[in-house]
PDBQT receptor file of N, H, CA, C and O in Angstrom, charges set to zero:
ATOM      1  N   UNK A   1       0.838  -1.205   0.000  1.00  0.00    +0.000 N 
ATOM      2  CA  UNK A   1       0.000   0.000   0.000  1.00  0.00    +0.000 C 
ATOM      3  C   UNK A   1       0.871   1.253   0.000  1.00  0.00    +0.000 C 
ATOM      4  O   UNK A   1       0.697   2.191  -0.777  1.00  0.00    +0.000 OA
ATOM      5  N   UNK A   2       2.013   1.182   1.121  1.00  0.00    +0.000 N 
ATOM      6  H   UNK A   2       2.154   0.419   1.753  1.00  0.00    +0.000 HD
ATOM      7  CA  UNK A   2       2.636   2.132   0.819  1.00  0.00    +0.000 C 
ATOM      8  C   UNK A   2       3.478   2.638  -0.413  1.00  0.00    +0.000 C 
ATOM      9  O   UNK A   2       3.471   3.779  -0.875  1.00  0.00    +0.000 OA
ATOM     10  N   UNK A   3       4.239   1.497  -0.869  1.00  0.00    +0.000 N 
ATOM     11  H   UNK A   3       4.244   0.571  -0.493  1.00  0.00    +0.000 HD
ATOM     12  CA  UNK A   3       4.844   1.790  -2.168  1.00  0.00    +0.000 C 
ATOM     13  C   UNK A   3       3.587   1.910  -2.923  1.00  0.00    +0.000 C 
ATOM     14  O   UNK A   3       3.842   3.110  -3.017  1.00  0.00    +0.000 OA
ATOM     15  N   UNK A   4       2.732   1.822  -3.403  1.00  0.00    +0.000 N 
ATOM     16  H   UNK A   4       2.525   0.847  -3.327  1.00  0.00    +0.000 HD
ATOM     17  CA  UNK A   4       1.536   2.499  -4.511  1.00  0.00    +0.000 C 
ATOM     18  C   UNK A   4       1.586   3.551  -4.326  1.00  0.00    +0.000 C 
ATOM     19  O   UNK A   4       1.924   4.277  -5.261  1.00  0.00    +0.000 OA
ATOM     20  N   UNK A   5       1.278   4.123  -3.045  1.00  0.00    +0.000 N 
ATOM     21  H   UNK A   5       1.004   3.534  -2.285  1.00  0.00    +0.000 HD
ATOM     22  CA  UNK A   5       1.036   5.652  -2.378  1.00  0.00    +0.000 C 
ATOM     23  C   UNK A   5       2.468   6.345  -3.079  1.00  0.00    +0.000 C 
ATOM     24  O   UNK A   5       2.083   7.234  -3.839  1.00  0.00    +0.000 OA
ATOM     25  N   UNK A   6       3.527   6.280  -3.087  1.00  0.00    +0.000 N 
ATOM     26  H   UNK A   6       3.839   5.558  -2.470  1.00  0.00    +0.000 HD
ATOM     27  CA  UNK A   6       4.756   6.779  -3.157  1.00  0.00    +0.000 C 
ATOM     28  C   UNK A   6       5.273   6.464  -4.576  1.00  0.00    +0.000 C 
ATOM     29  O   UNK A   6       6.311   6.966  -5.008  1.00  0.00    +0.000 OA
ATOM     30  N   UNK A   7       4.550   5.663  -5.239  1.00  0.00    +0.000 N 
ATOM     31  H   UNK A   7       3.707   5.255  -4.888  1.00  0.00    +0.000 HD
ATOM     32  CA  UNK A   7       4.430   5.241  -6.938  1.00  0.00    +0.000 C 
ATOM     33  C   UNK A   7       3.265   6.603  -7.128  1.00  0.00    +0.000 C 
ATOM     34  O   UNK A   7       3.884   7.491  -7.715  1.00  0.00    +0.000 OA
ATOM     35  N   UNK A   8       2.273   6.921  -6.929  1.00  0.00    +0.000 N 
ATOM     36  H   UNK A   8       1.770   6.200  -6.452  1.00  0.00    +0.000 HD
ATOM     37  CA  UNK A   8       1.483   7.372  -7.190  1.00  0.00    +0.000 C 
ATOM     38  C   UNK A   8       1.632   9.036  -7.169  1.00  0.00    +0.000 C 
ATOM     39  O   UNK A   8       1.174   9.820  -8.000  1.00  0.00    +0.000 OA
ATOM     40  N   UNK A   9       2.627   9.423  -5.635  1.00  0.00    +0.000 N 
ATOM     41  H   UNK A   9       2.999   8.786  -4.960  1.00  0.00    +0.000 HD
ATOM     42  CA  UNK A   9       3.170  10.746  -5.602  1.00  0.00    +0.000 C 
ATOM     43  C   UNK A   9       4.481  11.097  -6.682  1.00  0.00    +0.000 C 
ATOM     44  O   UNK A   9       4.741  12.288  -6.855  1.00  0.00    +0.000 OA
ATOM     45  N   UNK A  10       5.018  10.415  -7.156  1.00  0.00    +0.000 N 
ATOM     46  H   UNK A  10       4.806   9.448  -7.016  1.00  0.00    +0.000 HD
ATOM     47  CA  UNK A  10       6.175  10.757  -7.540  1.00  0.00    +0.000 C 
ATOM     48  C   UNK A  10       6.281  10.278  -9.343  1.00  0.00    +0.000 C 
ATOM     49  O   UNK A  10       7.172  10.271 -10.193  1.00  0.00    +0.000 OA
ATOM     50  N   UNK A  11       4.232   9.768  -9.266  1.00  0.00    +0.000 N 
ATOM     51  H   UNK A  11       3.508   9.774  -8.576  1.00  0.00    +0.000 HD
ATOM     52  CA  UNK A  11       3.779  10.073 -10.637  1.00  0.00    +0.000 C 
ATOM     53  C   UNK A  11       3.344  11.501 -10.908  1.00  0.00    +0.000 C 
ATOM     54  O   UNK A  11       3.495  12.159 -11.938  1.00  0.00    +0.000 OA
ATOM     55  N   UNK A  12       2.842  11.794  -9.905  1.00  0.00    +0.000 N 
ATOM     56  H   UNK A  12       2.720  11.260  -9.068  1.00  0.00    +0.000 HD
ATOM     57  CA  UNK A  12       2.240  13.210  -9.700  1.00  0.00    +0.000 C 
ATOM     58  C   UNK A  12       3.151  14.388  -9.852  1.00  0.00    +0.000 C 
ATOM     59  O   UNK A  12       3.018  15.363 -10.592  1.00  0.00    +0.000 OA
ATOM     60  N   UNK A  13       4.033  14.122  -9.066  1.00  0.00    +0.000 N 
ATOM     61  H   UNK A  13       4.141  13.330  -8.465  1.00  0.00    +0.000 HD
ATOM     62  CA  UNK A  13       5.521  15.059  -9.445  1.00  0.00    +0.000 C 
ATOM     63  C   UNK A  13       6.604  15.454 -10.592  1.00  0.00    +0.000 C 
ATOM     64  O   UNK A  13       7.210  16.477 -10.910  1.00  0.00    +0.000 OA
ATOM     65  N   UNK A  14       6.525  14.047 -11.069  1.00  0.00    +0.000 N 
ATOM     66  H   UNK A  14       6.032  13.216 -10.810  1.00  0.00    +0.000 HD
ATOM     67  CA  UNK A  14       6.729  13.913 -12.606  1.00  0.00    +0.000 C 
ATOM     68  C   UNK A  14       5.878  14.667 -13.581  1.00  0.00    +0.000 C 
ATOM     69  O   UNK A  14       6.294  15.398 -14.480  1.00  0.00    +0.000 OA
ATOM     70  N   UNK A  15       4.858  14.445 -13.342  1.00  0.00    +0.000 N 
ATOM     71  H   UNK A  15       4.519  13.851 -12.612  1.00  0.00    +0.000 HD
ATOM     72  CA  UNK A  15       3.623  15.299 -14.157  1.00  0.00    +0.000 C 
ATOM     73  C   UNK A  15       3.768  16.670 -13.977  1.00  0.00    +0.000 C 
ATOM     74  O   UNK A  15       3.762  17.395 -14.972  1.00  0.00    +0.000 OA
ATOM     75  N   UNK A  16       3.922  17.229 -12.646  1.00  0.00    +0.000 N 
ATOM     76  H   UNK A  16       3.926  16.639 -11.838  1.00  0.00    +0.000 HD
ATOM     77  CA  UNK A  16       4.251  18.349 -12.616  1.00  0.00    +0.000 C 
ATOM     78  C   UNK A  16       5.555  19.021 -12.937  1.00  0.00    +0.000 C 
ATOM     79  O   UNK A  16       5.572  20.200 -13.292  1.00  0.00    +0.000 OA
ATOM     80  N   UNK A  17       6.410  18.458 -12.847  1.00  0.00    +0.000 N 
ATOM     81  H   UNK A  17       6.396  17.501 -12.559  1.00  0.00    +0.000 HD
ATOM     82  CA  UNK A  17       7.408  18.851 -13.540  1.00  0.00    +0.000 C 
ATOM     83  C   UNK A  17       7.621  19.092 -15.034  1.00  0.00    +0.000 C 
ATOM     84  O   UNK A  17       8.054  20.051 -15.672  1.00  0.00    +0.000 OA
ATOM     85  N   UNK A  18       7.160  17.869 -15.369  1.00  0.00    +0.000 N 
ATOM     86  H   UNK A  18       6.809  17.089 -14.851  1.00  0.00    +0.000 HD
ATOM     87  CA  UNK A  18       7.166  18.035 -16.770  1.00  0.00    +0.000 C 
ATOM     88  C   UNK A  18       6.342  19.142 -17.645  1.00  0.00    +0.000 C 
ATOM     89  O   UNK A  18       6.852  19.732 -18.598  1.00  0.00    +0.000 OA
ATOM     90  N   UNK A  19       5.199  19.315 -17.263  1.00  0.00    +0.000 N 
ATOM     91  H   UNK A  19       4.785  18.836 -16.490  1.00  0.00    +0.000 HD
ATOM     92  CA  UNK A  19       3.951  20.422 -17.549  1.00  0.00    +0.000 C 
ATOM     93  C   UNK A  19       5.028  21.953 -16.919  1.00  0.00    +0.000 C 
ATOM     94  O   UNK A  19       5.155  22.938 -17.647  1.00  0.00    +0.000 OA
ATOM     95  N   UNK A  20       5.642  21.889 -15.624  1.00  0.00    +0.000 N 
ATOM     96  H   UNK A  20       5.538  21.089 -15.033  1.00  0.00    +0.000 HD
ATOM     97  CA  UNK A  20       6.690  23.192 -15.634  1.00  0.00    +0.000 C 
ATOM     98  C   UNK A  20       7.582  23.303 -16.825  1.00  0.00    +0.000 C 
ATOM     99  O   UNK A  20       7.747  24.375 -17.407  1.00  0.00    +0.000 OA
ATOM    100  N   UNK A  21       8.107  22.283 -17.151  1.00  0.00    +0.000 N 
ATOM    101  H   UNK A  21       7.973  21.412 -16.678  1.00  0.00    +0.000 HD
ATOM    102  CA  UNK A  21       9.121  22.338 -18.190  1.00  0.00    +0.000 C 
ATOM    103  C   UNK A  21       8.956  22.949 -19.396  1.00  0.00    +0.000 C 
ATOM    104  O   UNK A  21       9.702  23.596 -20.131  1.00  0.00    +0.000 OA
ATOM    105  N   UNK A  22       7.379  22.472 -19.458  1.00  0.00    +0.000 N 
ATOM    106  H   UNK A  22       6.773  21.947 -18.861  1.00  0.00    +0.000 HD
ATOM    107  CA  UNK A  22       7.026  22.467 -20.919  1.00  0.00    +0.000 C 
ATOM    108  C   UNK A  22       6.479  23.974 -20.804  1.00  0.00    +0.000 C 
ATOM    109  O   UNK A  22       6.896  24.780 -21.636  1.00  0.00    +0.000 OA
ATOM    110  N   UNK A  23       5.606  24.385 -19.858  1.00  0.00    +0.000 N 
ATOM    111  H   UNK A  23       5.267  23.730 -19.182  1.00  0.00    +0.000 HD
ATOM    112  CA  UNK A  23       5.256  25.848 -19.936  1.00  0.00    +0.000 C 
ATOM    113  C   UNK A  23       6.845  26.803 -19.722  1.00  0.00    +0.000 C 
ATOM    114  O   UNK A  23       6.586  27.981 -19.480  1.00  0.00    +0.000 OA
ATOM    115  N   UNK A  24       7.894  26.600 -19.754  1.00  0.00    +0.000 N 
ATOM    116  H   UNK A  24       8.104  25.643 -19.950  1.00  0.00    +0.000 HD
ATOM    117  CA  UNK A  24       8.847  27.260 -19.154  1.00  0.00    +0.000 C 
ATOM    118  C   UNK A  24       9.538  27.131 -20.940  1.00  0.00    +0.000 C 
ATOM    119  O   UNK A  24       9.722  28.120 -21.649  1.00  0.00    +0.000 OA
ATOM    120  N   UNK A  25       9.762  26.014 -21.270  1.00  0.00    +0.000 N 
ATOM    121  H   UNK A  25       9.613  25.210 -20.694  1.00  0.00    +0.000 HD
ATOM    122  CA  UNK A  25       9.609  26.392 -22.885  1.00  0.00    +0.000 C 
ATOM    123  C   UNK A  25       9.099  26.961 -23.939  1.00  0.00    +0.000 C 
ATOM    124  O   UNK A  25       9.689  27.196 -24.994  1.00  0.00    +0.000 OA
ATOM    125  N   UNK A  26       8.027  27.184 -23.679  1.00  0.00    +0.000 N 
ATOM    126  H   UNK A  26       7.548  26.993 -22.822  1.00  0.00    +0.000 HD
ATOM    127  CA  UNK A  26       6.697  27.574 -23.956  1.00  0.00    +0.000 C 
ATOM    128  C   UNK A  26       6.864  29.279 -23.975  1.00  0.00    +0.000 C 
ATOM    129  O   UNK A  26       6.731  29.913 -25.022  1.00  0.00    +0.000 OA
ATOM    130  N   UNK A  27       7.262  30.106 -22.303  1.00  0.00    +0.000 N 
ATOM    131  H   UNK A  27       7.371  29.592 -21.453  1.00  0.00    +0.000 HD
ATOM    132  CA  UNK A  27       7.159  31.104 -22.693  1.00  0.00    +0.000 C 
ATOM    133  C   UNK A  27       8.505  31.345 -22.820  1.00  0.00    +0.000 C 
ATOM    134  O   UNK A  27       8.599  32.563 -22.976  1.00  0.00    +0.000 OA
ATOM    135  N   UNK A  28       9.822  30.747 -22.841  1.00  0.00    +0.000 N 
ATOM    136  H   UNK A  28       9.746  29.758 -22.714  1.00  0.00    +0.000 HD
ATOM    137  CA  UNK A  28      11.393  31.430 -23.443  1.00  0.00    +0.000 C 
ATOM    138  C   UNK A  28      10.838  31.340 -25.080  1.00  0.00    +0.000 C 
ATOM    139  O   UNK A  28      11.063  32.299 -25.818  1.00  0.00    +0.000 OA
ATOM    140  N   UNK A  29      10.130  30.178 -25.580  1.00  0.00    +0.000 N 
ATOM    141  H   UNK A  29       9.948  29.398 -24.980  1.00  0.00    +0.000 HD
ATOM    142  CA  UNK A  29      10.168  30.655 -26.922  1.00  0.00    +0.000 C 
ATOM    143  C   UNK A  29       9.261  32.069 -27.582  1.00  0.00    +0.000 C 
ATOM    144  O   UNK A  29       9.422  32.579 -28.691  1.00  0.00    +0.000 OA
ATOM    145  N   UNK A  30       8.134  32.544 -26.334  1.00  0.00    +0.000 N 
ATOM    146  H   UNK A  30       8.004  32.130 -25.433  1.00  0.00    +0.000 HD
ATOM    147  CA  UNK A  30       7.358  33.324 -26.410  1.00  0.00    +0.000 C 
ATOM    148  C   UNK A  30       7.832  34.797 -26.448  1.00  0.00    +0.000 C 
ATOM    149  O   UNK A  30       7.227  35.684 -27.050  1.00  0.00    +0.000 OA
ATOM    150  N   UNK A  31       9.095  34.988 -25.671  1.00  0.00    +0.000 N 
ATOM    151  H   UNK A  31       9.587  34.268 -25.181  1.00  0.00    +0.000 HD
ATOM    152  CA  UNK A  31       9.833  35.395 -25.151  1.00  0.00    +0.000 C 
ATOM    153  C   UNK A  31      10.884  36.180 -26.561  1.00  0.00    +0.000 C 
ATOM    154  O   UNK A  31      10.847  37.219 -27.220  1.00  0.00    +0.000 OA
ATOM    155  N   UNK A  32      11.673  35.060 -26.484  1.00  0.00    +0.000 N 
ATOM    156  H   UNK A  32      11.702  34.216 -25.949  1.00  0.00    +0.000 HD
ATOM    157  CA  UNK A  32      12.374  34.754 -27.776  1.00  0.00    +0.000 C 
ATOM    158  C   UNK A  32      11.823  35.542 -29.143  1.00  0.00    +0.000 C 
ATOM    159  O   UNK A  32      12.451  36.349 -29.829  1.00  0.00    +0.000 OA
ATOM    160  N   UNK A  33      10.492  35.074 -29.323  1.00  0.00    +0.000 N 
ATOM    161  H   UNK A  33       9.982  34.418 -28.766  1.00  0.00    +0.000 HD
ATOM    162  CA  UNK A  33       9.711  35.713 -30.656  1.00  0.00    +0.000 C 
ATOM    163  C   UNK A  33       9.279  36.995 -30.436  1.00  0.00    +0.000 C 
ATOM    164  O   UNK A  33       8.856  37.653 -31.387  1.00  0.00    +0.000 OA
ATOM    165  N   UNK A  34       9.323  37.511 -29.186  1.00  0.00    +0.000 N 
ATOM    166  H   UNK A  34       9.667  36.976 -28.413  1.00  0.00    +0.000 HD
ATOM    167  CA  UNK A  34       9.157  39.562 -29.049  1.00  0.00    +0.000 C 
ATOM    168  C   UNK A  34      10.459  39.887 -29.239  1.00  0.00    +0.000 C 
ATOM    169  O   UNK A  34      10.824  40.566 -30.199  1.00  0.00    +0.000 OA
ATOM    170  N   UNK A  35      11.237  39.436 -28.358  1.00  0.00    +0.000 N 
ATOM    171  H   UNK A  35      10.940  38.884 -27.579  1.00  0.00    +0.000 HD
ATOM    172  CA  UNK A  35      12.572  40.256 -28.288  1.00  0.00    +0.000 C 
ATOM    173  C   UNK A  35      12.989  40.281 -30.227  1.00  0.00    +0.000 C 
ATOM    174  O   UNK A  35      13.617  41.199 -30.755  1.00  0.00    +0.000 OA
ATOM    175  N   UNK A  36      12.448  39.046 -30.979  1.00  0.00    +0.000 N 
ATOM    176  H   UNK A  36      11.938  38.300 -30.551  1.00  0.00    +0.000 HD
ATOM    177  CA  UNK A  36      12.973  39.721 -32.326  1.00  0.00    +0.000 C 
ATOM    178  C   UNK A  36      11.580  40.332 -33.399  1.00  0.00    +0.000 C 
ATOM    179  O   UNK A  36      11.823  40.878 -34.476  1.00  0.00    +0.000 OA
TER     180      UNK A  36
């Protein structure tokens, strides 16, 4: 039970990270396309 619980958080964390990553790419390229 516990390892599910701790499979399950550190699916969650992953997810969130990745969705940071991707919005953090997201606005340098946003970023990127004003500055030229």
């Amino acid at each position: 039970m516990i390892k599910i619980r701790l499979k399950r958080c550190s699916k969650k964390q992953l997810g969130t990270q990745l969705t940071e990553t991707v919005h953090g790419i997201f606005l340098q390229k946003l970023i990127v396309l004003n500055a030229l």
